[in-house]
C-alpha positions in Angstrom: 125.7 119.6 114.6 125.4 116.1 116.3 126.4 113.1 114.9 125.3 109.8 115.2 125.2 106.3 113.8 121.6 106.2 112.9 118.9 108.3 111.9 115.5 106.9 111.4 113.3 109.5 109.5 109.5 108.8 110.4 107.6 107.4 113.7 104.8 105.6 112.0 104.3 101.8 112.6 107.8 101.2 110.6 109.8 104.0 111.8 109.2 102.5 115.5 109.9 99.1 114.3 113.0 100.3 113.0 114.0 102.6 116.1 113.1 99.0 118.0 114.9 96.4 116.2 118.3 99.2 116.1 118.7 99.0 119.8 117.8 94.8 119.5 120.6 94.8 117.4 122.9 96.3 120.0 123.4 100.0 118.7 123.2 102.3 121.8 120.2 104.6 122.2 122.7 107.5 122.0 123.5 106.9 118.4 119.7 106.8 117.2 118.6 110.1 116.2 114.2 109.6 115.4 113.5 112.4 113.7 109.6 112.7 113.0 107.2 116.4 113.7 104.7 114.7 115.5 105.4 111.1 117.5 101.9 110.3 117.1 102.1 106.9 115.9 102.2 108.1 112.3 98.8 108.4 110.3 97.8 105.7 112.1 97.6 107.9 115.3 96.6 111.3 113.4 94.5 110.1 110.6 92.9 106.6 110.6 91.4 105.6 114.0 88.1 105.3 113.3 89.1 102.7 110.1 87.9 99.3 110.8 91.3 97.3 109.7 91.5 94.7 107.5 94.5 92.4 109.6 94.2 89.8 111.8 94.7 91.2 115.6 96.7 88.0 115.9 99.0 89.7 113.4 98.9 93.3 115.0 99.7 91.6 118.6 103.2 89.5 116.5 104.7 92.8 115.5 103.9 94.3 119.0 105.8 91.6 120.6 108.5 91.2 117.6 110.8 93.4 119.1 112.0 93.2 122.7 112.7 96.8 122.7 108.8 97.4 122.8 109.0 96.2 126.2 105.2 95.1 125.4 105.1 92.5 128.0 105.5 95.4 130.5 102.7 97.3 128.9 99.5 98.7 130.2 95.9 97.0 129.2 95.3 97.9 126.3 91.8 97.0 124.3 93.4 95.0 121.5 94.4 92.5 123.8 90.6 92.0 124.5 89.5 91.2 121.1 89.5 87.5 119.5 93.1 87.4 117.7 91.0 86.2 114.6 89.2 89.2 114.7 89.4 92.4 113.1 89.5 95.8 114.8 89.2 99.6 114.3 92.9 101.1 113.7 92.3 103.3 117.0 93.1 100.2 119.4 96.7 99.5 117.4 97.3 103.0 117.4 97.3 103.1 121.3 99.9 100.8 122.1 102.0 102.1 119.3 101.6 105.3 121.1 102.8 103.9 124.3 105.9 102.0 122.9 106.8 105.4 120.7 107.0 107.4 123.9 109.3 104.9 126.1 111.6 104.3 122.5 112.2 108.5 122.5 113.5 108.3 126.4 115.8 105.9 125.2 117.1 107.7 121.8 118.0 111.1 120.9 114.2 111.9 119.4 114.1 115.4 117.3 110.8 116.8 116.8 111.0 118.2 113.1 110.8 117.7 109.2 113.6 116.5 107.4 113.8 118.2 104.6 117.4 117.2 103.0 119.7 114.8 102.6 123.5 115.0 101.5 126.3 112.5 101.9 129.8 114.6 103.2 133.0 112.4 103.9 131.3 109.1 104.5 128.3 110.7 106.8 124.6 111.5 106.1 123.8 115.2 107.1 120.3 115.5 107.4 118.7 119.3 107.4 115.5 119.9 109.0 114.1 123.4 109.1 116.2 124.2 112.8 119.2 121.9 112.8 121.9 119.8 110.6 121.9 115.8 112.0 124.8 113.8 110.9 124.7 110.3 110.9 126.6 107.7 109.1 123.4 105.3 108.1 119.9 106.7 107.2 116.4 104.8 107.5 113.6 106.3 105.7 110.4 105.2 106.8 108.2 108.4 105.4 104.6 106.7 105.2 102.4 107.7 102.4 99.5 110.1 101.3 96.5 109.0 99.2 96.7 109.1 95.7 94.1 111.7 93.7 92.9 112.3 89.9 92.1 115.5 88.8 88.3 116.6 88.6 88.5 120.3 89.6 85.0 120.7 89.2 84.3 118.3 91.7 84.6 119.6 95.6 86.7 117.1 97.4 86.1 114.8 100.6 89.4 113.9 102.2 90.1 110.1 102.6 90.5 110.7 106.5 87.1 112.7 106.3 85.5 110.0 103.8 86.7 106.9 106.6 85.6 108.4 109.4 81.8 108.6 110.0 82.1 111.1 112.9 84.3 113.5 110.9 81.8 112.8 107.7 79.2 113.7 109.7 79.7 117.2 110.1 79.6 118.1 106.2 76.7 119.6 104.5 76.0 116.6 102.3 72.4 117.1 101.8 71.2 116.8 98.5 74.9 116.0 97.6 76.1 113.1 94.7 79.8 111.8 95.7 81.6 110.3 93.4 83.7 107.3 94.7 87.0 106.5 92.5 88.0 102.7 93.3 87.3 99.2 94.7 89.7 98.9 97.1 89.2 98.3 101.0 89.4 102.2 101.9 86.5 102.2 99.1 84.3 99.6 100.6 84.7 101.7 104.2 83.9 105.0 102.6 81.1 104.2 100.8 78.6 102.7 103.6 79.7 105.5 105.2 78.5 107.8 102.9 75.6 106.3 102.2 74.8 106.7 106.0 74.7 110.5 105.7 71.9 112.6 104.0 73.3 112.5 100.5 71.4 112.2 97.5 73.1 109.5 95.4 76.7 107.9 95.6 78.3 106.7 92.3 81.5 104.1 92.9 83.6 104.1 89.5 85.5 101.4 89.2 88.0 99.5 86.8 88.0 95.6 87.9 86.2 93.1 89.5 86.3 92.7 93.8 88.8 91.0 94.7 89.0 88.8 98.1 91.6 87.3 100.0 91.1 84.3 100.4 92.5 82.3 103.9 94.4 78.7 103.5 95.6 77.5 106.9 99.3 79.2 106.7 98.8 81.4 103.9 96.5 84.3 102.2 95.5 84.0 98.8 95.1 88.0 97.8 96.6 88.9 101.1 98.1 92.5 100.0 95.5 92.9 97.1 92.2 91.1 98.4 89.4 92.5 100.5 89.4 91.6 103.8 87.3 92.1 107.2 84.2 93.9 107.4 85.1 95.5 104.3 85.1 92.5 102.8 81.6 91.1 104.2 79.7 94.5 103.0 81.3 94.1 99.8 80.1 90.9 99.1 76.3 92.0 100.4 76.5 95.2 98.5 79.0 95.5 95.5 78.6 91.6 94.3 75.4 91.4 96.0 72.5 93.8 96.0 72.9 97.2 95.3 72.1 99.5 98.6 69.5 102.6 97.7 71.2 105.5 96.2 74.5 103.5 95.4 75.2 103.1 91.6 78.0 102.1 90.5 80.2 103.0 86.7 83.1 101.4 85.2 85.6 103.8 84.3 86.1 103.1 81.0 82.2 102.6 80.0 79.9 104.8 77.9 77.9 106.5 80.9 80.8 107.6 82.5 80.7 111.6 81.4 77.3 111.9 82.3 77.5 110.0 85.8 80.5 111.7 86.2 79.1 115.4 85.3 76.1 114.8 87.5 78.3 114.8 90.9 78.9 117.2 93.2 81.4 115.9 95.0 84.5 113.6 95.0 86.2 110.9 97.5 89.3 109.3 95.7 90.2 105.3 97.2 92.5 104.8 94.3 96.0 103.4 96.6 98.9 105.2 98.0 101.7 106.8 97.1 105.1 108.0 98.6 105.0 111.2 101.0 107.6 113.5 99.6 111.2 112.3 100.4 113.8 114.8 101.7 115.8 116.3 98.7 119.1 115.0 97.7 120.8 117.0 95.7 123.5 115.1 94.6 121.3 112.5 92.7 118.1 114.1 92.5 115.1 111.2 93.0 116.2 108.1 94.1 114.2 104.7 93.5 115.1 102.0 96.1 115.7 98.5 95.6 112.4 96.1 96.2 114.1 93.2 97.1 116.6 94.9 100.2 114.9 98.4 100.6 118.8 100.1 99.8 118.5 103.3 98.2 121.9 104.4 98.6 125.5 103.4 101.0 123.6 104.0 104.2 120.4 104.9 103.1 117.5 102.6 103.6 113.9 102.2 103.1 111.0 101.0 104.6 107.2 100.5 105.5 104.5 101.4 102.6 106.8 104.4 101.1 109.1 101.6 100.0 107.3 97.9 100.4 108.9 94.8 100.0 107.9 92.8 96.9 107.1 89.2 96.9 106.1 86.6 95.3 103.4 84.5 96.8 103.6 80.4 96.7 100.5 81.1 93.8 103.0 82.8 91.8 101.3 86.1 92.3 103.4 89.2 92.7 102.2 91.9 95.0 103.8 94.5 97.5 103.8 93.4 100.9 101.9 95.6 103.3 101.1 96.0 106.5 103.0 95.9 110.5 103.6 92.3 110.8 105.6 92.6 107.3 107.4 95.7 108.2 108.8 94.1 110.8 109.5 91.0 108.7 111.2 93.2 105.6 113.5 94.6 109.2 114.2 91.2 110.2 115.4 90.5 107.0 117.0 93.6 105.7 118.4 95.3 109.0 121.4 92.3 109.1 122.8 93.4 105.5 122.2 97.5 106.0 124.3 97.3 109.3 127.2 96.1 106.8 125.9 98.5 103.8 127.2 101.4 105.5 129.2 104.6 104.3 
C-alpha cells in the first residue's frame, strides 16, 4: 500500500485540470496518485472526436492555458491553434493537446493505470481499491465523467451515441431500409440526426418534449449557455427542426396521440436524452453519496468534479442551469480547490 496526499480518480478534461491545478497549488508530484484505466483524454479521446463541439475555441484554448502545469506554451502545433477562436471545432482537435498535457502530467505524478472500484475512510485516510492494489491518500478528487442516459424500448435495436455522432462509425451499419427513432432535442440530437439522415435509411422519427432552445451571445455573457444550442448544431437546427423539414425526417412529441404508432413503426433506436453519472466507486460506510452543488464536497476529503458533479449557477437572467464544459471545470477548480485543501480528513 502507498500513501499519498491526493488521489484524483479520472483523466478526462477535469481529472487533468485537477492533476494540474494540485501541483499549481504547490503539492508535490509525489503525493498525486491519477488513477484512470486508460489516459486517453477521457471520452473525449475514446469516444467523441468526430463531434463537432458546440464551445468557442477561444474558450477551449483558456482552460489549455489556465493552468501553468500544462506547460501549453511549450507545446507542439497543434490544429486548434489554427482555427478562428470564435469558431467552433470537431472535439478530435481538443482532444489532442489534452492528450499531450495528460502524458507530461503522469511523468510528473505517481499515475496508476486501473479502475477504482472502492472507497473507505480508515484513521483519517482514503484507501482506494482498484482491482490490483489498495492507494491510500488523505484527500480524494472524483472526476468520473458520465455515460449517456437511455429509456427502455427493448424492442427497438439500439445505435450507440458514440456510433449515432460519428458518421464514419455510422457508416458501417446495415441501415438500409431502417426507421431510427431519435429520443431528444438536445445538441447530441441535432448532430445525430443529419447524420442519420445521410445514410441509406428509410425514415428518421425525432421525439421530442419542448421547443429548441438557443443560446443566445451578449458581449460578456450567454443567454442558454449550458442549455441552448449552439454551433453547427445550432445552424442545422434552425434550417431543419424550426425550419423545413429534411426528406425522411418526421418528427413526434412525446406526449402526443401518434406517438405508439410512430413509435411501433421503428426499427431502431438512438437515445440524445442528457447525461448521467458513470458509476462511482462503492463506499460502504455510507452507501451513495450526493455532493454538494455549490462546493463539489461529498465528504472530509472527498471531492467532486467535471459533468459527474457540475457546478450550479445562476445566470445574471435568473436562469438556473448546471455549468458544463472545460473552461468551467477549470473555473469550479479555481474556486473550490482553495477550500478542499482545508476540507481535509
Amino acid at each position: 500500500m502507498t500513501g499519498h496526499s491526493w488521489a484524483v480518480i479520472g483523466a478526462g478534461p477535469a481529472g487533468i485540470a485537477a492533476v494540474g491545478r494540485l501541483l499549481d497549488h504547490g503539492v508535490a508530484g509525489d503525493e498525486i496518485a491519477w488513477i484512470d484505466p486508460d489516459f486517453a483524454a477521457g471520452d473525449f479521446g475514446t469516444k467523441w472526436r468526430a463531434v463537432p463541439g458546440n464551445t468557442h475555441v477561444s474558450l477551449f484554448l483558456d482552460y489549455l492555458n489556465a493552468s501553468p502545469s500544462f506547460r501549453f506554451a511549450e507545446a507542439p502545433h497543434f490544429e486548434l491553434t489554427d482555427i478562428d477562436p470564435g469558431q467552433t471545432c470537431l472535439l478530435g482537435l481538443v482532444a489532442d493537446p489534452l492528450m499531450w498535457i495528460s502524458q507530461h502530467l503522469r511523468e510528473r505524478v505517481k499515475s496508476i493505470r486501473a479502475v477504482a472500484t472502492e472507497l473507505t475512510l480508515r484513521n483519517r485516510r482514503w484507501l482506494v481499491r482498484t482491482a490490483d492494489a489498495e492507494i491510500e491518500a488523505r484527500n480524494v478528487i472524483l472526476a468520473v465523467g458520465s455515460v449517456p442516459k437511455k429509456l427502455h424500448h427493448p424492442h427497438l435495436e439500439e445505435i450507440p451515441l458514440e456510433v449515432a455522432l460519428d458518421p464514419h462509425k455510422l457508416a458501417k451499419l446495415a441501415l438500409e431500409d431502417a426507421t431510427v427513432a431519435v429520443f431528444g432535442s438536445s445538441h447530441s440530437s441535432m448532430v445525430a440526426l443529419p447524420n442519420l439522415l445521410d445514410t441509406p435509411v428509410r425514415e428518421v422519427v425525432n421525439f421530442y418534449r419542448s421547443p429548441t432552445k438557443y443560446a443566445v451571445y451578449l458581449g460578456d455573457q450567454i443567454l442558454f449557455d449550458d442549455t441552448g444550442l449552439k454551433g453547427n448544431a445550432a445552424q442545422w437546427a434552425r434550417e431543419h427542426i424550426d425550419g423545413t423539414y429534411p426528406e425522411r425526417l418526421e418528427r413526434c412529441r412525446v406526449d402526443g396521440p401518434e406517438f405508439c404508432e410512430q413509435l411501433q413503426a421503428c426499427s431502431h433506436v438512438v437515445y440524445t436524452v442528457g447525461f448521467t453519472r458513470r458509476q462511482l466507486p462503492a463506499t460502504p460506510q455510507w452507501g451513495e453519496l450526493e455532493y454538494d452543488p455549490a462546493n463539489g464536497i461529498l465528504a472530509p476529503g472527498l471531492f467532486g468534479v467535471g459533468i459527474a458533479f457540475p457546478e450550479y449557477g445562476i445566470d445574471s437572467f435568473g436562469s438556473g442551469q448546471y455549468r458544463i464544459g472545460l473552461s468551467k471545470f477549470m473555473q469550479r477548480l479555481n474556486c473550490a480547490l482553495p477550500l478542499w485543501l482545508r476540507y481535509g480528513t
